[in-house]
C-alpha positions as CSV (number, residue, x, y, z in Angstrom):
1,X,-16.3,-9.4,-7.4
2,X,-14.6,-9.9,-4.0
3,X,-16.1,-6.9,-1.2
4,X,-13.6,-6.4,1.1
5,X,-14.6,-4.5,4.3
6,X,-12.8,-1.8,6.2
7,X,-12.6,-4.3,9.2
8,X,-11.1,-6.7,6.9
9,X,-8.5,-4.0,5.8
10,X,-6.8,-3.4,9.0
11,X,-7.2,-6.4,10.7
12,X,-3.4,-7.3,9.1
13,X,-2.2,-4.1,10.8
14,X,-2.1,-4.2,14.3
15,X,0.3,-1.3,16.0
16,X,2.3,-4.5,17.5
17,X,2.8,-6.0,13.9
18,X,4.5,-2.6,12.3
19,X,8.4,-2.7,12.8
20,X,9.1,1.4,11.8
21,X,12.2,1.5,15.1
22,X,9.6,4.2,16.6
23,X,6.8,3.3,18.9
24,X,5.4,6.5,18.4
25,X,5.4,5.6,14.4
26,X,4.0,2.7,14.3
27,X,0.9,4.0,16.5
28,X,0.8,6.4,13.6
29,X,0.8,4.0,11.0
30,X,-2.1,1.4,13.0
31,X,-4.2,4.8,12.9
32,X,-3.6,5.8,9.4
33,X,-4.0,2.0,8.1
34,X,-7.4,2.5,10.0
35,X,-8.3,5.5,8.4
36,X,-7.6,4.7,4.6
37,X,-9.7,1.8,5.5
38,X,-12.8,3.3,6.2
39,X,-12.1,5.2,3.6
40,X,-11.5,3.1,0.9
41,X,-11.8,5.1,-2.7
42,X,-11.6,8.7,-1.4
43,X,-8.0,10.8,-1.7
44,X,-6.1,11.4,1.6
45,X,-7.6,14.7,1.7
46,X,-11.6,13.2,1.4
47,X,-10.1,11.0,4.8
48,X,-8.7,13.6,6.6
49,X,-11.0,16.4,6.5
50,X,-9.4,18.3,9.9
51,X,-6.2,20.3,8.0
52,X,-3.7,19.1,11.2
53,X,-4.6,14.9,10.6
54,X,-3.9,15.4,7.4
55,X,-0.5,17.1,7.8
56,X,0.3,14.2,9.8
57,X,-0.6,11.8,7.1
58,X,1.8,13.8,4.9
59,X,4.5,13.7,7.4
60,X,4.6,10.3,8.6
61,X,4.9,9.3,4.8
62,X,7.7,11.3,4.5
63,X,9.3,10.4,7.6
64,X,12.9,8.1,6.5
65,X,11.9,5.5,8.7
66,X,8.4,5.0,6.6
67,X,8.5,3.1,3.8
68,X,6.6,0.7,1.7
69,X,7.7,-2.6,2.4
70,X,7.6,-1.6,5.7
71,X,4.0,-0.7,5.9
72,X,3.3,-3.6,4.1
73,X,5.4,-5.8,6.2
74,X,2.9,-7.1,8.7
75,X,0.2,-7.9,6.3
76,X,3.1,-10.4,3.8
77,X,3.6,-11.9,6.9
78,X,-0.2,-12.7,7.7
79,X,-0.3,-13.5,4.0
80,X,2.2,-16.2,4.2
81,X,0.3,-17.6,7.1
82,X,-3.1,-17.8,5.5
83,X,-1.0,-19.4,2.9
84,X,-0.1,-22.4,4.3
85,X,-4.1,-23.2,5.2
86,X,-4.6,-23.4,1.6
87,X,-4.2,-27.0,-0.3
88,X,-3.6,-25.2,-3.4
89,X,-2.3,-21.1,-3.7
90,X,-1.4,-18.9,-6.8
91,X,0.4,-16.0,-6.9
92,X,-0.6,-13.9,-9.8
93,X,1.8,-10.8,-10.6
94,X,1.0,-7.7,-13.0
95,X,2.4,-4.3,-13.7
96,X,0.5,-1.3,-13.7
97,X,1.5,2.2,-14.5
98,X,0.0,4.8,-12.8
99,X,0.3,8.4,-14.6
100,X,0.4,11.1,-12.7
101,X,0.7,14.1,-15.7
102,X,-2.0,15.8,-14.4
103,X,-0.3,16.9,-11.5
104,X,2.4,18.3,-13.2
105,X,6.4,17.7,-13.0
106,X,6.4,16.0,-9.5
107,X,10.3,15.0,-7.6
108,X,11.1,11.2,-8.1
109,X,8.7,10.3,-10.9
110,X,10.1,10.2,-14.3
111,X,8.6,9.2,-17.6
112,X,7.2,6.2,-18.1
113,X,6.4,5.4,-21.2
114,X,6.0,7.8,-24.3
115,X,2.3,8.4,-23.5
116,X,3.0,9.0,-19.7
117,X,5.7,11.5,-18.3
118,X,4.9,11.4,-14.7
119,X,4.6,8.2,-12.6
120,X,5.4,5.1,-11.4
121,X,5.2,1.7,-11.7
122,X,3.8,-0.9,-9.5
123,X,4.1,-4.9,-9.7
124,X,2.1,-6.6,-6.8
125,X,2.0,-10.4,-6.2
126,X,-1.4,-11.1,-5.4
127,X,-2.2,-14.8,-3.5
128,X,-5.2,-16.6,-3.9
129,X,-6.8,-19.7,-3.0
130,X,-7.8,-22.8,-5.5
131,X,-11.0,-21.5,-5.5
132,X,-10.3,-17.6,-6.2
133,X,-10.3,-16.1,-3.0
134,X,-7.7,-13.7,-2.5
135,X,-5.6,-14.5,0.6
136,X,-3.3,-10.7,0.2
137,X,-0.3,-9.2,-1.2
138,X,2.5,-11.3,-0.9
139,X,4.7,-8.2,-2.5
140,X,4.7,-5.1,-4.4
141,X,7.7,-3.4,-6.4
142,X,7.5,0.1,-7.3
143,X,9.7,2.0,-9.4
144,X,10.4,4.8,-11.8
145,X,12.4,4.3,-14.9
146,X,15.7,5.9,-14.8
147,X,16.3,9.4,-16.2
148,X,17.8,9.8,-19.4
């Protein structure tokens, strides 16, 4: 199994790199990429312990100029450049569904699959070297399916 360090983490996500139209934002999102990071495996609440940082998590995921492609913009891009290093890549893709029932009936996600009545679903492209090394996310489509 591949460790991956927080360093590692946000070294794709550099304030300069994010493209949100909002200087202030995209200070935001460099110190929230840091955060997760060194936080890797705990819920937004277990990061942000002080009540106010984590209202600001909330909010600057909900602001209309946040969303994810654009967060993961600047690390595709570094992706694609650690890319063309490589003699040989693969891009592996999967689909995973991620059930959120036990939250309850939550706005945008809708049922999934018989089994699973709130969530979403997410389909990364993952690149890696000839020899297994991951070299990032070259993608990652989310979606709900429609309402019936």
């Amino acid at each position: 199994m591949v460790k991956v360090s927080a360093q590692q983490c946000s070294q794709d996500f550099k304030e300069e790199n994010f493209n949100f139209g909002d200087h202030r934002i995209n200070k935001r999102a460099k110190k929230v990429i840091d955060s997760i990071s060194n936080g890797l495996g705990k819920s937004l609440p277990g990061i942000f312990s002080d009540q106010a940082d984590l209202q600001g998590v909330y909010r600057f995921l909900n602001n209309d100029l946040v969303t994810p492609e654009k967060i993961l913009q600047p690390h595709i891009e570094l992706t694609v450049e650690r890319c063309k290093g490589q003699d040989v890549v693969a891009v592996i893709q999967d689909s995973s569904d991620l059930s959120f029932d036990y939250l309850g009936e939550v706005d945008g996600f809708n049922p999934l699959q018989s089994h699973i009545d709130n969530g979403f679903r997410i389909h990364p492209s993952l690149a890696i070297n000839g020899t297994g090394v991951p070299l990032g996310v070259l993608g990652a489509h989310n979606y709900t399916r429609e309402e019936k």
